[in-house]
MARLUMBA-600350 format. One record per residue: residue in three letters; y, x, z of N, C-alpha, C in turn. Coordinates in steps of 0.001 Angstrom, whole numbers, padded with zeros to 6 digits, always signed. Each point is the difference from the previous one (the first is absolute). Last residue first. Layout:
BEGIN
ALAYXZYXZYXZ
...
END
This chain:
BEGIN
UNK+140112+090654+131250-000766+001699-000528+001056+001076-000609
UNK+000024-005248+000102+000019+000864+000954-000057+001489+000672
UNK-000804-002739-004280+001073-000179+000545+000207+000305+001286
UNK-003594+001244-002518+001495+000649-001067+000993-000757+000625
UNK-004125-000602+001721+000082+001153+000429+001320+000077-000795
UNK-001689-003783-001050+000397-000069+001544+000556+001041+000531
UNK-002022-000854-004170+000930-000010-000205+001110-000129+001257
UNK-004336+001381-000391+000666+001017-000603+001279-000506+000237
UNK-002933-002986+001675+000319+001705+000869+001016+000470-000564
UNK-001818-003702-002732+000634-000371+001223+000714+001392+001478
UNK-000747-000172-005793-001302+000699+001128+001017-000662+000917
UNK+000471-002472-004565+000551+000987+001054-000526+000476+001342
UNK-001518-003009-003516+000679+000619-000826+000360+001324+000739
UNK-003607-003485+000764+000924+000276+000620+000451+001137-000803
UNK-004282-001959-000582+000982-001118-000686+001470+000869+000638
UNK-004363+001337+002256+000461+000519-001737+001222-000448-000716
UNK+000291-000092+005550-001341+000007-001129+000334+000578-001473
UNK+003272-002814+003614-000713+001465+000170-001092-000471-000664
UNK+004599-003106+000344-001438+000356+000077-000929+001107-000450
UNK+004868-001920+002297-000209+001166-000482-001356-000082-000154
UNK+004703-003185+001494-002039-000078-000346-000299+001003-000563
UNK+005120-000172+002151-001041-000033-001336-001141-000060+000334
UNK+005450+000127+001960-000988-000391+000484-001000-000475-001249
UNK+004498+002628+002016-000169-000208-001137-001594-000445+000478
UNK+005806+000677+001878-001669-000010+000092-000967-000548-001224
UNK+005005+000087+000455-000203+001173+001646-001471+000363-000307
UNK+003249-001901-003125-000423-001479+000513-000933+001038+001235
UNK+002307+002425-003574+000485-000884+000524-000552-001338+000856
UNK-001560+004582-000465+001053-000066-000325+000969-001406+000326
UNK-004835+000340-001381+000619+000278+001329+001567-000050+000601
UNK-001185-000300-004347-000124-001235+000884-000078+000041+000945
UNK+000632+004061-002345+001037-000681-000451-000016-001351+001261
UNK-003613+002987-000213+001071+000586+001030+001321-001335-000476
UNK-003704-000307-002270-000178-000786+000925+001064+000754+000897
UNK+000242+000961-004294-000092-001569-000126-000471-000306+001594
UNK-000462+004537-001190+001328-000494-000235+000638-001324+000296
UNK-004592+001557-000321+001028+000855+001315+000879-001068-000199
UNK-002119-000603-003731-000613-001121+001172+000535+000467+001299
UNK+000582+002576-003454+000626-001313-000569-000511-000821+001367
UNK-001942+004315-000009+001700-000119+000317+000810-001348-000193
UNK-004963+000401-001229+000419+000241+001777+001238+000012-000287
UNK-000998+000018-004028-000437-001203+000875+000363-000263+000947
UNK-000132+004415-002430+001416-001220-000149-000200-001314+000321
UNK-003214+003163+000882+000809+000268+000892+001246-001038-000280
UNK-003782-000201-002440-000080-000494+001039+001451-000043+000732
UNK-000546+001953-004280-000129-001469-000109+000327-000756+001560
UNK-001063+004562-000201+001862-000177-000719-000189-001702+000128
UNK-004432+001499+000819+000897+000264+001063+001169+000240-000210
UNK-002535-000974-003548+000070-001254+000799+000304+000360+001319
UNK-000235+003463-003609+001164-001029-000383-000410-001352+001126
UNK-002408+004065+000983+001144-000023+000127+000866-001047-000436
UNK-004157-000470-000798+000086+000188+001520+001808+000265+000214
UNK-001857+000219-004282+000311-001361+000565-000042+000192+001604
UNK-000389+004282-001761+000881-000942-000492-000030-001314+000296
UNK-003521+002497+001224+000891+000467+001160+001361-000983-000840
UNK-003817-000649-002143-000014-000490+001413+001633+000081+000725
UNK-001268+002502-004070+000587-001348+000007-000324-000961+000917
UNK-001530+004633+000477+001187-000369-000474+000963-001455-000480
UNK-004726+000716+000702+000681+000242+001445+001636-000185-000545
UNK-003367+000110-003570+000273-001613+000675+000749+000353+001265
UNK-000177+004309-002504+001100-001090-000068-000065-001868+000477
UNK-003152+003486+001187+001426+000243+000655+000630-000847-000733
UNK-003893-000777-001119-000064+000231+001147+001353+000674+000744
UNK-001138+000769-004532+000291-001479+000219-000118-000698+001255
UNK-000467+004397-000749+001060-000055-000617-000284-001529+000604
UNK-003631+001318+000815+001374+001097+001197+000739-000677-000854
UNK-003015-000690-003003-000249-000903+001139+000744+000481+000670
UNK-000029+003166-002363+000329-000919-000961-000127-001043+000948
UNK-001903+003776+001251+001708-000019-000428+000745-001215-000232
UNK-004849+000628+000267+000194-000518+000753+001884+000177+000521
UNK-001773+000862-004253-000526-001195+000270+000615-000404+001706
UNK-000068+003906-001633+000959-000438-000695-000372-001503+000195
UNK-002842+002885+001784+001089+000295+000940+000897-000502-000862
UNK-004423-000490-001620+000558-000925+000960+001132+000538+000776
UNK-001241+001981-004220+000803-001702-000392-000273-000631+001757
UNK-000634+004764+000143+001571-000472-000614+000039-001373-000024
UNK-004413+001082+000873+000549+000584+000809+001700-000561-000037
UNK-003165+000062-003491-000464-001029+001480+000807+000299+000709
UNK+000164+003355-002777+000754-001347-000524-000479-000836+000477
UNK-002445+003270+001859+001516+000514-000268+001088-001076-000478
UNK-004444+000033-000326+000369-000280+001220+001227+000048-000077
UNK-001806+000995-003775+000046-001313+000108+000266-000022+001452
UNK+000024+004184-001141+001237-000071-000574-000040-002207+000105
UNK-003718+002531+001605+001413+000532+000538+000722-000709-000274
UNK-003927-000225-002487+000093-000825+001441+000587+000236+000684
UNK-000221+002483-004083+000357-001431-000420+000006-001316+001636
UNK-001091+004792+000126+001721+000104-000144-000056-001750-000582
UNK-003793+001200+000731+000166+000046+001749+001111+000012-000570
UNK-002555-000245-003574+000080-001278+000958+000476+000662+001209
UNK+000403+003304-003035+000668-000731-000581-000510-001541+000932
UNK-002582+003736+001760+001599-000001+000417+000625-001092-000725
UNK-004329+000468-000996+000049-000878+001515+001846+000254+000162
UNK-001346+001660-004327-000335-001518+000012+000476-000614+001701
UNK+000041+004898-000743+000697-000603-000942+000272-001517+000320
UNK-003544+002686+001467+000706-000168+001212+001009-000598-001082
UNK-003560+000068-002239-000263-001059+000798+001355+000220+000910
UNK-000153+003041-003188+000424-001427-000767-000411-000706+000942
UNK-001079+004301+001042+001157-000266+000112+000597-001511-000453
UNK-004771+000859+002591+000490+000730-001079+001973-000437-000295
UNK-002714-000634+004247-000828+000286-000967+000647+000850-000926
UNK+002007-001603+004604-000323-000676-001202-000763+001029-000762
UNK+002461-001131+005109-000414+001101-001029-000600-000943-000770
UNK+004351-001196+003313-001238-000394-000324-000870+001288-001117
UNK+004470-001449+001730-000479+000667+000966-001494-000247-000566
UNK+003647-001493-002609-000772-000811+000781-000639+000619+001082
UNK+003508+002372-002234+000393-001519+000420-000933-000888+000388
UNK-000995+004410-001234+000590+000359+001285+000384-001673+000148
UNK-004502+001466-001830+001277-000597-000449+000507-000153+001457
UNK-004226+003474-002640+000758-000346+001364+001365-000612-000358
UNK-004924+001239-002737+001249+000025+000291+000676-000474+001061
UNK-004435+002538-001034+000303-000716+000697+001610+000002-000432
UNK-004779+002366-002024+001382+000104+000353+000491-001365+000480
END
């Protein structure tokens, strides 16, 4: 006589052998299986901290474009003023890293 296991697809001998191969095919399920969870919680878990380092990107991003903008206006302000009174306004502007203020940008916000 021949037993037949529907979870392993496999025939077996007698019943205590198909017994034995199923209890390792449900014990090698159920370990995939939790292989499985701890890396989709795992990789949850990294996503999480991965949005929130984004998240606090986007915050200081935002608090130094409030920072910025009240720059630019203080410095609007201060040169329409001298304009204002003396007709013209004349600066050394050095470009590169050291430059606080994109030379364009700040070209395009007065003309533009």
């Amino acid at each position: 006589m021949k037993i037949f296991s529907e979870k392993t697809n496999k025939e077996y001998k007698t019943v205590e052998e198909c017994e034995a191969a199923e209890k390792e095919y449900d014990a090698a399920v159920l370990a995939e299986q939790t292989k499985k969870e701890e890396l989709a919680a795992a990789r949850k878990a990294r996503a999480k901290e991965v949005e929130d380092a984004f998240a606090h990107v986007e915050e200081v991003k935002k608090q130094y474009a409030e920072a910025l903008e009240k720059a630019r206006k203080e410095y609007t302000d201060k040169l329409n003023a001298f304009v204002a009174d003396y007709g013209q306004f004349h600066m050394t502007v050095k470009t590169g890293a050291d430059n606080p203020f994109d030379l364009f940008d700040v070209f395009n916000r007065f003309w533009f």
